[in-house]
C-alpha positions as CSV (number, residue, x, y, z in Angstrom):
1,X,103.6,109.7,104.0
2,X,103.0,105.8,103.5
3,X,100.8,105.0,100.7
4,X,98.3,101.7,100.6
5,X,97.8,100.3,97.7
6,X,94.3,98.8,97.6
7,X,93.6,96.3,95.0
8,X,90.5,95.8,93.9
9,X,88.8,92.4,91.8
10,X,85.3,92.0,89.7
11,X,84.1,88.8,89.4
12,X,81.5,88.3,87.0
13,X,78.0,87.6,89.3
14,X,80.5,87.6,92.6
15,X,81.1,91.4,93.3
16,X,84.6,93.0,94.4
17,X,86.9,92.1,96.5
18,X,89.8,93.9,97.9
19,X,92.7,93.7,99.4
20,X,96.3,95.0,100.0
21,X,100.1,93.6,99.3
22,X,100.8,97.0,101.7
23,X,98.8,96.2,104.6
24,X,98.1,92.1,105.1
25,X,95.7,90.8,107.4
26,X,92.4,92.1,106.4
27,X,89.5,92.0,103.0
28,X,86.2,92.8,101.6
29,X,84.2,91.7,99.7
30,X,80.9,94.0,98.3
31,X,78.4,94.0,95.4
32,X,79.7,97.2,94.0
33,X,82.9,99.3,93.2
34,X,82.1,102.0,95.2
35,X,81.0,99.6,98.4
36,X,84.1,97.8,97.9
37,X,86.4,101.1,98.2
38,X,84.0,102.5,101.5
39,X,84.6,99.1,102.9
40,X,88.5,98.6,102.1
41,X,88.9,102.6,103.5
42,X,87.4,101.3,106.7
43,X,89.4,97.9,107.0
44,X,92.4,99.5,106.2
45,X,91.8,102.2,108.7
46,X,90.9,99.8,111.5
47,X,93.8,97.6,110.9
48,X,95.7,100.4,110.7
49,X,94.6,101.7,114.4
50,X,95.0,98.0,115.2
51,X,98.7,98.1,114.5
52,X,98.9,101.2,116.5
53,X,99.8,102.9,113.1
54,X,99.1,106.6,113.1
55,X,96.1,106.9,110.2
56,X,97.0,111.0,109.3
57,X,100.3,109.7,107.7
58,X,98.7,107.4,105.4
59,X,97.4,107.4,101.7
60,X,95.0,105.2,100.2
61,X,95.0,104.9,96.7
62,X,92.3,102.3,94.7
63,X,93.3,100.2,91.6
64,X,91.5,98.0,89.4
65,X,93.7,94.4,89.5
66,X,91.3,92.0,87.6
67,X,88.1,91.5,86.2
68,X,87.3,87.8,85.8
């Protein structure tokens, strides 16, 4: 099983954003933590089908890199 790491980053009157040192080529950003994990579960997802990556063997973990 591959696991993404998906980082996410507050910024004070900004939101989240997230993004991955796993999986490049994609980000969200969202007003809240819980958008921004629904959002980077999707975007990883559809890069991953965009790579032609097989989405059952994957795990998607969350972590809180900053607050600014």
């Amino acid at each position: 099983m591959t696991t993404i790491r998906v980082l996410h980053c507050n910024t004070h009157g900004d939101g989240w954003t997230a993004d991955s040192p796993d999986l490049t080529g994609w980000s969200v950003a969202s007003g809240s933590y819980g958008a921004s994990k629904t959002a980077a579960e999707d975007a990883v997802r559809a890069k991953l089908a965009e790579d032609g990556a097989a989405e059952a063997d994957v795990q998607i973990t969350h972590h809180i890199a900053c607050s600014r």
